[in-house]
C-alpha positions, 0 to 999 in steps of 0.5 A: 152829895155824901161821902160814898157818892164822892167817893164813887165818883172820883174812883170812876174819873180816875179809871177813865182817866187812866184808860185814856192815859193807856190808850194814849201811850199806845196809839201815841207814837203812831198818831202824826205818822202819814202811812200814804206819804212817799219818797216819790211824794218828797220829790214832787215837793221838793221840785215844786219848792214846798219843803222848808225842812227835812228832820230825820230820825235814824233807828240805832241799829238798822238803817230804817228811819223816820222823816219830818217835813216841814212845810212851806205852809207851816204843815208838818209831815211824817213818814218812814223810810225803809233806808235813810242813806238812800234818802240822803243821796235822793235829797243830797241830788234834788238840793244840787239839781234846784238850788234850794236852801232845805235845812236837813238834820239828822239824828238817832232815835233814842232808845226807850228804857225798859220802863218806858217799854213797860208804862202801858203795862203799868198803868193797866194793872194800876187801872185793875186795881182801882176797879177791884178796890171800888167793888170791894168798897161798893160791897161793904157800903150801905148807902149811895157808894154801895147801889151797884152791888146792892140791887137785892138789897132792901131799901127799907128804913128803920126806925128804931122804937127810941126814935118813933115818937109818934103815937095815937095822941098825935092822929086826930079825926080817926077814931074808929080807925084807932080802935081797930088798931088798938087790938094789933098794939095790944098783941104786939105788947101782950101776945101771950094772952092771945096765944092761950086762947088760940087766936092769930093776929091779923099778919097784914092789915090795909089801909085804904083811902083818899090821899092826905088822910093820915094813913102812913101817920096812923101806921107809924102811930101803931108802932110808936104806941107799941114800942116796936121797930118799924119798917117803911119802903115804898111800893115802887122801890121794890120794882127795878128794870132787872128782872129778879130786883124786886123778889129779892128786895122782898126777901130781904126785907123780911128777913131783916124784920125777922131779925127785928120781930116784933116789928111793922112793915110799912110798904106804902103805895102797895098798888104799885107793886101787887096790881092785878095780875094777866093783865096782858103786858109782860105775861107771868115772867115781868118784873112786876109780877115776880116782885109780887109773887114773892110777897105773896110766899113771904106773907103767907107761904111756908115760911112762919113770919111771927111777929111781923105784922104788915101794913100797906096803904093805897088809894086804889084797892080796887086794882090789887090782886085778890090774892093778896087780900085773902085772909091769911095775907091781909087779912083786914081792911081798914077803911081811912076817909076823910074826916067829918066836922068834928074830926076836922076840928080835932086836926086843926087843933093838932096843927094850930098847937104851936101857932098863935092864933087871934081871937077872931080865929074859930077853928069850929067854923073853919071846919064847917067850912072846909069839907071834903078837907082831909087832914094833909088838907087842912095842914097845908091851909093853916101853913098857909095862913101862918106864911101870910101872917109873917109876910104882914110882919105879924106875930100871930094869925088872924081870920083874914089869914085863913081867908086868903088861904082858903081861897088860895088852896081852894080856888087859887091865888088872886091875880089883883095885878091882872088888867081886865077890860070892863066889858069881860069884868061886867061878863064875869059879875053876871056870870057869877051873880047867876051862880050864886043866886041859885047857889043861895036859893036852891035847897042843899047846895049852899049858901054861899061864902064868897062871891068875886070876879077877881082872876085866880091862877088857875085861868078863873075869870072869878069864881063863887064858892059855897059854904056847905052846912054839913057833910052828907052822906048820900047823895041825893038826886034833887041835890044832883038836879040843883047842882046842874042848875047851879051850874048853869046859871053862869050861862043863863045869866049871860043869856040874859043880860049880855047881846052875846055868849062867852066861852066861860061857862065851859067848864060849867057845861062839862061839869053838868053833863057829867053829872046828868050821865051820872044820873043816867048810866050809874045811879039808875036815876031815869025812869026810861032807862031803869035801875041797869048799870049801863057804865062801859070801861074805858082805855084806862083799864089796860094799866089798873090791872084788867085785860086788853080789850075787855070792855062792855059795848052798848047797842046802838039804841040804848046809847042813843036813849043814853044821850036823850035822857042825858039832854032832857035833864040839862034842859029840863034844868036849865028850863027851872034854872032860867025861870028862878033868874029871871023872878030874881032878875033884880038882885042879879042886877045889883049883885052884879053892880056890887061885884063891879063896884067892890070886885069880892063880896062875902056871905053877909053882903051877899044876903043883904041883897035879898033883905033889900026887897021882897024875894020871889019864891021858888017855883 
């Protein structure tokens, strides 16, 4: 907690204190006092011998009063009188009629001083000041003490260009997005030979991609190579409940870049402030949308923003709002994927350069191995390897490292402690020997890198994990055929070998139909179908920007020819898939022992199987 946030709270317990130190003095005199207790009341009491003792308090100029009893039961009551020499006589007579030993006192109230008088007073204008002095503070504050008063104000962060190390250097596997950006770094170093040419450039540039691929990394590369200032906020920061919050953190954002220029201004996440708008929650006048609208005017409107150049990163570009993305606005869109084999290797470079790594470790191999890793990716996978090498007490990273945090990044941690009754254990070793049998012998979909029937944390049972050869580019659809298969050999297996089924291959089956429909409704892959998009928008829609209710509706025939088509490439599938199990049936088996005996098994093993004896080719 810093200082201003201290600050902050210690002014609001010392209001609250005080307004409860007013209300007290206030209500304080009048908090004891019965308003339904009466002389005849006392009288009761009194006969029924209930009163202890009677205290009371005379007024110094009229003869009105205050009385205090004290009970028997250790209660104490207050009431007024209106005339305490009428009281008196009334208990002078009932103490003489019973006899009873009441102690009766009597005295004048004090008086209260004029201070006392003008305590409630006191403290109230004490409180205003306190108040006043707190949003005079929260005025000229810039951090957490000054929120209240700041709404409009930009969370932007600068970084200064003496602060901003990072450059290109320091971006691996994006070299065609480098290029692209080389030109915005050149003009923000030499605008002039752009301007005497006439060209303009780029006032926004976004940056679309997978997350973990280096977007913001690259933006702030840019900056860094140019020596500029660089702004960074978040899409969501701009957007508050109030409505007006947002546009005016927008204009204050450029403005101060205005000041700055020439400088970037990084607004990452941008999907969550410039959807598409109509999308029929809210109308035209929602926060949202007035955030947006007031981006759209500070980017292109009629005010001139030279040397601001914007750059926006997102996941989801098909949501944004098409005015937004009109020349002029962000006038180019740089596409951020994930990085090829080569890319990959460069990464690991870049995040090995301060870790000891053994011989055994080669870092072309593990980017073989990890495709479809992006940069955020491989990251964390070598941060992983480095926290298993210190737990062993070693100084560097060995491969056996990298294999554990491959698998714990790609699959899970192993569960070694988890008790496993024989008859699941021998299930899941023919359910992942099916896997990985059709893994090793169908075209593009392996070979395979592990085989284990060890329990992960992610509720595996075991799991069998593929070593891509390369990364394709398309995909083809006898690569989307052998997947089906392939994930259907863990239930085939099980078929095949067990008296019954386990419900492990759930997972497996969803996998497969959702690639049949695919095939079906989005690739035009089925002859009886044809090359139509048959996909229907669903409930999703409402929040990426479209509008309520629009969606497509099939007819009743097509969407049953949908599911026919959908079951005979399952069954065609599994037809091809059991046949190839069943020519192999004997390496199942002894895949299947090898896992029971040794729990894992890697790639060399694994195809040591089929060196063993003669295999049965493909139908």
């Amino acid at each position: 907690m810093n200082k201003n946030m201290k600050r902050t709270l210690i002014s609001y317990l010392l209001v609250f204190a005080l307004i409860l130190g007013v209300l007290y003095l206030i209500q304080g005199g009048n908090q004891n006092v019965n308003q339904q207790y009466t002389e005849t009341q006392f009288a009761e009491d009194m006969k029924n011998g209930n009163v202890r003792s009677v205290y009371v308090q005379q007024n110094a100029e009229v003869p009105t009063g205050t009385v205090e009893l004290t009970m028997k039961d250790r209660s104490v009551v207050r009431f007024y009188i209106t005339d305490v020499n009428v009281f008196k006589e009334l208990y002078n007579e009932l103490s003489e009629k019973q006899k009873t030993d009441v102690s009766f006192e009597m005295s004048d109230v004090v008086r209260p001083s004029t201070l006392e008088k003008m305590m409630p007073y006191l403290i109230g204008l004490v409180a205003l000041v306190v108040v006043v002095m707190m949003i005079a503070g929260m005025q000229g504050a810039g951090g957490g003490g000054g929120a209240m008063m700041n709404f409009g104000k930009s969370k932007a962060k600068m970084t200064s260009e003496e602060d901003n190390k990072t450059t290109f250097n320091d971006v691996a596997g994006l070299r065609e997005e480098k290029e692209d950006l080389e030109e915005v770094v050149d003009f923000l170093k030499n605008p002039g030979k752009y301007v005497e040419i006439g060209a303009r450039i780029p006032k926004g540039i976004l940056l679309v991609g997978p997350p973990g691929t280096g977007k913001t990394l690259l933006a702030k590369a840019v900056a860094g190579e140019a020596h500029v200032p660089f702004f960074t906020i978040s899409g969501s920061d701009f957007v508050e409940m109030f409505v007006g919050v947002g546009a005016s953190r927008v204009r204050d954002l450029f403005a101060e870049a205005k000041r700055n220029a020439p400088c970037i201004v990084f607004i990452d996440e941008i999907d969550a402030v410039a959807r598409r708008r109509g999308s029929g929650l809210g109308g035209g006048h929602d926060e949202r949308e007035q955030t947006l609208n007031q981006m759209l005017v500070e980017m292109d409107g009629f005010s001139v923003n030279e040397g601001i150049i914007v750059m926006a990163a997102t996941n989801r570009v098909d949501i944004l709002d098409p005015a937004i993305l009109r020349p002029g606005r962000f006038d180019r869109k740089i596409s951020v994927e994930r990085p090829d084999v080569k890319g990959r290797e460069d990464i690991l470079k870049i995040h090995t350069k301060n870790k000891p790594l053994s011989d055994d470790v080669d870092l072309h191999e593990i980017a073989r191995t990890t495709s479809g890793f992006a940069g955020a990716d491989l990251e964390n996978l070598m941060n992983e390897s480095a926290i298993s090498a210190a737990k062993d007490e070693r100084k560097y990273i060995i491969k056996e490292d990298v294999d554990k945090a491959f698998i714990k990044v790609g699959i899970g941690t192993e569960r070694k402690s988890r008790v496993v009754p024989k008859e699941d254990l021998r299930i899941t070793a023919y359910h992942e020997s099916g896997h990985a049998i059709l893994f090793h012998l169908l075209e593009g979909v392996g070979p395979v890198y592990t085989v284990s029937i060890i329990p992960t944390g992610q509720g595996a049972a075991g799991y069998t994990m593929p070593l891509p050869e390369n990364d394709n580019v398309h995909v083809t659809k006898g690569k989307m055929l052998n997947d089906i298969k392939v994930s259907l050999g863990g239930r085939i297996a099980e078929e095949m070998i067990m008296d019954d089924i386990s419900a492990g291959a759930s997972q497996d089956i969803k996998q497969a139909t959702a690639v049949a429909r695919a095939m079906v409704v989005k690739y035009g892959m089925s002859p009886k179908l044809g090359l139509i998009n048959y996909e229907t928008d669903n409930e999703e829609e409402t929040f990426v920007g479209r509008d309520i209710g629009h969606h497509r509706v099939l007819g009743e025939k097509t969407a049953a020819n949908i599911d026919k088509e959908v079951k005979r490439i399952i069954d065609e599938c599994y037809a091809e898939a059991r046949l190839i199990l069943e020519q192999n049936v004997d390496i199942l088996h002894k895949c299947a022992q090898r896992l029971l005996e040794k729990e894992r098994i890697d790639r060399a093993e694994f195809e040591s199987l089929f060196e063993e004896e003669s295999v049965v080719p493909l139908v």
